[in-house]
N, C-alpha and C positions, 0 to 999 in steps of 0.2 A: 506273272507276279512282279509288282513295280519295286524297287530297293528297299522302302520303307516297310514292305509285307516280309520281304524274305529277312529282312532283320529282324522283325519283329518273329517271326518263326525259329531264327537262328537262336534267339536267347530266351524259347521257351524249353522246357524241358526235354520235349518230344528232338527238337533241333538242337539238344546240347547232347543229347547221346549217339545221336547220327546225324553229323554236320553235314559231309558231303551231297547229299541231294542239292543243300540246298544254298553248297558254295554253290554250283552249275547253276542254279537260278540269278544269284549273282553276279556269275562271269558272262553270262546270256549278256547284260546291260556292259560293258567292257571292260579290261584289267583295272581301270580306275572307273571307279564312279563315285563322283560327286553328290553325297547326299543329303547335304545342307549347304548353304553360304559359306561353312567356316568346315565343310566333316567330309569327308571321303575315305571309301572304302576299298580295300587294293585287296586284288584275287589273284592279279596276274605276278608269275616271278620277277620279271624283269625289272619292275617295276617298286617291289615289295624290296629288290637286293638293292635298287638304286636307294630308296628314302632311307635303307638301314645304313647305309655308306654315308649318306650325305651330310655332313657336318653340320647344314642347316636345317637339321633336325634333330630334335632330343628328347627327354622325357618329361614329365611334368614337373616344374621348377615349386618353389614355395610360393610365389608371387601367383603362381596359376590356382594349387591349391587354396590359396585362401581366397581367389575368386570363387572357383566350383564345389569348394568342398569346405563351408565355413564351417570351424571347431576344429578341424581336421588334429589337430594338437590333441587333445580331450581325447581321441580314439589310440591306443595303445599300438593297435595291429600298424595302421596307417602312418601314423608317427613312425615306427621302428623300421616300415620299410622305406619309408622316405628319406632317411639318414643313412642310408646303404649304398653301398656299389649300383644295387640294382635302380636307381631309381632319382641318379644326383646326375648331374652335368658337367661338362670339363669346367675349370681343371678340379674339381671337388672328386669325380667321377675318375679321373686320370690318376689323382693322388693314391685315392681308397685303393684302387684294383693293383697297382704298382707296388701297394707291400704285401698282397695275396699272392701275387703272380707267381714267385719263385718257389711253390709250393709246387705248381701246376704246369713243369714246363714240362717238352715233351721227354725228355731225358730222365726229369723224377716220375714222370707218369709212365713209360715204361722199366722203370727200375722198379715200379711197383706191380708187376707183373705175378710175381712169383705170391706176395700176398693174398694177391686177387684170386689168384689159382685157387690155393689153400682154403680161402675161405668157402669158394663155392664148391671143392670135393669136401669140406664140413658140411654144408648145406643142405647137399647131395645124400651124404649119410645118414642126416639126421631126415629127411623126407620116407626114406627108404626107411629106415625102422619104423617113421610112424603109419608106413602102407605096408609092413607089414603083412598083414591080416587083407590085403585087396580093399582094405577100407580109400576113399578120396583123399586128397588133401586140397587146402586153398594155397596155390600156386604165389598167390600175392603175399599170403602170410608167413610162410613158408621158406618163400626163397625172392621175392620180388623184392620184397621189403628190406629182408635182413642181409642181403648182401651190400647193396650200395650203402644202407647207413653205419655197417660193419664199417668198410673202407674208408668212407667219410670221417668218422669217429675215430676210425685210427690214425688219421691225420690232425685232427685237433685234436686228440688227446683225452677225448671222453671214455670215460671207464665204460667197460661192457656193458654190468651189471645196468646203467642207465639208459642204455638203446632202446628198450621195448617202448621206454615213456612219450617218444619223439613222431611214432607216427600218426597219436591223434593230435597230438599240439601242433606238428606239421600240418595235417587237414584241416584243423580249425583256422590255424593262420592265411593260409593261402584261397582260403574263401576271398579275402579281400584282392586278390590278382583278375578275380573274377570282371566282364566288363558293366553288369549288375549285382547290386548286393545289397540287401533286404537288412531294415536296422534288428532282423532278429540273428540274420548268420554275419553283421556286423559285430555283435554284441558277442556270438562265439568265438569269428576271430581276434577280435579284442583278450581275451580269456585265453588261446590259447599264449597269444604274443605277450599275455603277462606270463605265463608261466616258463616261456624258452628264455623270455629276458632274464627273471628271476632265477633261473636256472646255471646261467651263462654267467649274472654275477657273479657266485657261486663260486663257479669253475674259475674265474678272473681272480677273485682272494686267495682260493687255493694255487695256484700258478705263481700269485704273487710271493705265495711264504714259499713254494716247493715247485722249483723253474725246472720245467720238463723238457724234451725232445720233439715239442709238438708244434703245430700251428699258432696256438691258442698262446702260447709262452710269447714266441716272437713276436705276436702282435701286443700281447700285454706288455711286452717291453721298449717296443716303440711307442707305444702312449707313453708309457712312465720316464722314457729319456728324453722327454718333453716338459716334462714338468709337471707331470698331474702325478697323483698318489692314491687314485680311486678310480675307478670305473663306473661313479654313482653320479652322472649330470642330471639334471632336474629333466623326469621324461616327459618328453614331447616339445620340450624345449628350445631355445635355438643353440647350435652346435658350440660347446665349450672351446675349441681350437684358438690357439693364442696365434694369430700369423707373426706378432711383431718378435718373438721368441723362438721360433721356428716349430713350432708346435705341427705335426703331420697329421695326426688323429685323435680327437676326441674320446670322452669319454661315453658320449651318445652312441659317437660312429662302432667305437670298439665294438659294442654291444649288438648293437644293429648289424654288421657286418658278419660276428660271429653265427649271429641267427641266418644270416642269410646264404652262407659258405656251410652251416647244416643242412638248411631245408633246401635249398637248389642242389647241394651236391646227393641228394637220395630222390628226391620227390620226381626229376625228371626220370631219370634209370629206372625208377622202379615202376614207371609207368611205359619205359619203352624197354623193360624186359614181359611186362606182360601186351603189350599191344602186337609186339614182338610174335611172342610164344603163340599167340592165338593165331598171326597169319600164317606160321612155318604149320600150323596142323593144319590149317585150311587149306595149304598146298603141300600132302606129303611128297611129289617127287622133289620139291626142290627140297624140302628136311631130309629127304633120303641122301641126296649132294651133300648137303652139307655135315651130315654124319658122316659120311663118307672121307670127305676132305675139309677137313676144319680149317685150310689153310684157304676155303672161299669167304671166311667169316666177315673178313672187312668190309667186299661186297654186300654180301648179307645185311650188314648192320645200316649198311648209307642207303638201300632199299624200302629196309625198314622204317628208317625213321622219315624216307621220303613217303610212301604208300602210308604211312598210321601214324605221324610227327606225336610226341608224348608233350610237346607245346604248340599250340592250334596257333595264337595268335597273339599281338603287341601291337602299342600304340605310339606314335611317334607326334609334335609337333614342330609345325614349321618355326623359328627365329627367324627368319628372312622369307623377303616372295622369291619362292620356288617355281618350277617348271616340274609337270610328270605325266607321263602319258598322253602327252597332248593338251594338259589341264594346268592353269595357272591355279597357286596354292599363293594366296596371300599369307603374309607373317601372322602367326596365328592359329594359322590350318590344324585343326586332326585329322588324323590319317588312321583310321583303323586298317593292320594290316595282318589279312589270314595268312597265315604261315601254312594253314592245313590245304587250302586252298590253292596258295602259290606254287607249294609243291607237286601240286597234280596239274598245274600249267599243261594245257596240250601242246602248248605254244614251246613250251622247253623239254618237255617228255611226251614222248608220241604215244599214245593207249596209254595216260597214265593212271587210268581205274586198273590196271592190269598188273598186280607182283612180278616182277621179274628180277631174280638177284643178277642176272648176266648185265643188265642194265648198262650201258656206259655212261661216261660222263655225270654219274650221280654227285650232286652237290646241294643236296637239302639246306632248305632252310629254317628246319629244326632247332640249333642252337643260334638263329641269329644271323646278324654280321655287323664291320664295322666294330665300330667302338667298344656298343654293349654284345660283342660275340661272349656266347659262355663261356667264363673260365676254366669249369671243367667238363670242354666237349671233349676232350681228350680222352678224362679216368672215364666217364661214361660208354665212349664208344669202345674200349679197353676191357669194360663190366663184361658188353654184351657183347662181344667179340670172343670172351674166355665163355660166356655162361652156355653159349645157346649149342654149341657145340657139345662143350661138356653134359650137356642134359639130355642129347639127343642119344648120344653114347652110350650112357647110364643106364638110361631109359627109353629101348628102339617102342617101346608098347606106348608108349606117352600116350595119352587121347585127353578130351574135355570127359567132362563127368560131371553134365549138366550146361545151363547157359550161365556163361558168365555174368556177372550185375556191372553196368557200367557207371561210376560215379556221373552225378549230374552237373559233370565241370565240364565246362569250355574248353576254358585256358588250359588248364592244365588234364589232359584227356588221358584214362586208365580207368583200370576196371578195380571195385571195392572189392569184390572176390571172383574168384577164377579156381575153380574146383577142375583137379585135373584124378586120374589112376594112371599109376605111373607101368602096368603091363608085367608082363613074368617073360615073354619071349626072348631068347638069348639074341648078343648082336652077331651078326652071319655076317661074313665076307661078301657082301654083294657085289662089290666092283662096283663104277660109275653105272648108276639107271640109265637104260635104253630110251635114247632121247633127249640128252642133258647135255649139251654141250663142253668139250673139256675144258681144262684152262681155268686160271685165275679169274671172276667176274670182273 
């Protein structure tokens, strides 16, 4: 199969639910392949960790967009991520992330520990009343979902009672992250990204008249000690920021940033606690370990997201002629880079079709690196770190209870539902399983 079939397979439907066949057909042609004049595709890690470091590479600027994507303005979804952290360039890109950051160090993110706890023995509880009766539950809805946007939410300061709203407007927006998109799930994402914007205004007025303890306050207050007095710029616009007045953040970016510091801080977690949960049943002696000793979890978790990454892939272009893999990349270049694929490198993981939490040297490239590293790889691997243990615990009977359905996303890889029965068997003293190596993974 030559680049151009296996791509073409890769973003059919069949090839967005089970990628990996037909990264190996990919990597067959080598870590880079060159699959136009101006477009190459990277499989290998080495090479995927080099372009994401390399400063002469970035994301799509406005000047790209209004080559490739004329109106792009006119589209709601695309606009609002275009003005985000996720999606702008130094120093636009350095400003945005640097008033997030101290949300996200690792000091607050383990001081938020004990919340995380709490929330998921609620979680925990409320699963268990509603199985009950041996009846299933859906594992995503359940507890996939409402833990990470719990914690998220209690960081910017969004009332409980509005959580439930956030995981279709999340999936409708992130259609656009997609590397195709159809003007019919354009037109959803569009829809939802009016309603997380409208939403966020919202939350922005109310902050304004009544300054909370939250995320959401101190970014409302660095716009407004700027000089703006609203969070309403004309959407899709070009960025309000006053540079000659020292202005830091917009009233666009406010906006945009808020929405993207929700939907990034749940949408990956909640897709690598269930990518997660499904491989620890498919291997119960290593669930048995780590029931056992929770204190393997960290391993666990950098396995995980290497063996079943809950973000497949990102696009990088070149600013300058670059050098990679052998292959000169003129100024200009796309780089499609599989993240899912990088990470099952045999070239940096030996058997990497193989789960193994003992694994050494795990350094997925799951959230990234460089510049655009996620902000919060941190609270994420912290989520699944507290959860998978705690659930194993709870629940030694856990099993599937049925086939999971897997969303028809690429980019962002997780299952719409995942019906599990959480078992009645008490947990026993087993000691370490015969065969399991001791020790920290």
């Amino acid at each position: 199969m030559d680049p151009a079939e296996a791509l073409a397979l890769l973003m059919s439907p069949q090839g967005r639910i089970d990628p990996y066949p037909t990264y190996e057909r990919l990597r067959a042609h080598g870590p880079l392949v060159q699959a136009g004049p101006v477009f190459s595709v990277v499989t290998g890690y080495a090479e995927a960790d080099e372009i994401l470091r390399d400063s002469r590479f970035g994301v799509m600027d406005d000047a790209l967009r209004d080559q490739f994507l004329p109106g792009w303005r006119d589209s709601p979804a695309v606009a609002s991520i275009s003005r985000s952290m996720l999606r702008t360039n130094a120093p636009d890109h350095s400003r945005m992330r640097r008033l997030a950051a101290g949300a996200f160090t690792p000091r607050r993110i383990a001081a938020m520990r004990a919340v995380v706890e709490a929330q998921a023995e609620e979680l925990v509880g409320a699963m268990r009343e509603r199985a009950r009766d041996g009846e299933p539950v859906d594992f995503m809805a359940e507890f996939a979902y409402p833990l990470p946007v719990g914690v998220i939410c209690a960081l910017l300061g969004v009332p409980a009672a509005d959580r439930p709203l956030f995981r279709r407007w999340a999936a409708d927006l992130t259609g656009v992250l997609e590397p195709e998109i159809t003007p019919q799930e354009l037109a959803v994402a569009d829809q939802g990204a009016t309603e997380l914007r409208d939403y966020f205004a919202a939350l922005v007025r109310d902050r304004r008249a009544a300054p909370a303890d939250d995320l959401t306050t101190a970014l409302v207050g660095v716009h407004d000690a700027d000089g703006h007095d609203s969070a309403s710029a004309p959407r899709g616009g070009a960025p309000d920021r006053m540079r000659a007045d020292g202005a830091r953040l917009s009233g666009e970016e406010l906006l945009a940033n808020l929405v993207v510091l929700l939907v990034a801080g749940f949408e990956t977690t909640t897709n690598l606690l269930g990518n997660g949960l499904v491989v620890l049943l498919d291997h119960p002696r290593a669930a048995d370990a780590l029931r056992e000793r929770p204190d393997f979890a960290p391993g666990y978790v950098e396995e995980l997201l290497r063996y079943d990454s809950p973000v497949q892939l990102t696009t990088r272009i070149s600013q300058a002629p670059a050098t990679c893999g052998g292959a000169e990349l003129p100024a200009g270049s796309w780089t499609l880079l599989l993240l899912g694929a990088a990470n099952r490198d045999p070239r940096r993981y030996p058997e990497p079709q193989r789960f193994d939490p003992w694994r050494q040297q795990v350094h997925p490239l799951s959230f990234g690196a460089g510049a655009h590293y996620c902000l919060g790889a941190g609270l994420a691997r912290l989520e699944a770190q507290v959860a998978f243990p705690l659930l194993l615990r709870r629940f030694p009977g856990l099993a599937l209870a049925g086939r999971p359905r897997h969303r028809t996303r690429l980019t962002l890889r997780g299952y719409e539902t995942l019906p599990v029965t959480l078992g009645t068997s008490p947990l026993a003293d087993r000691g370490t399983p015969a065969g399991v190596r001791p020790g920290t993974p």
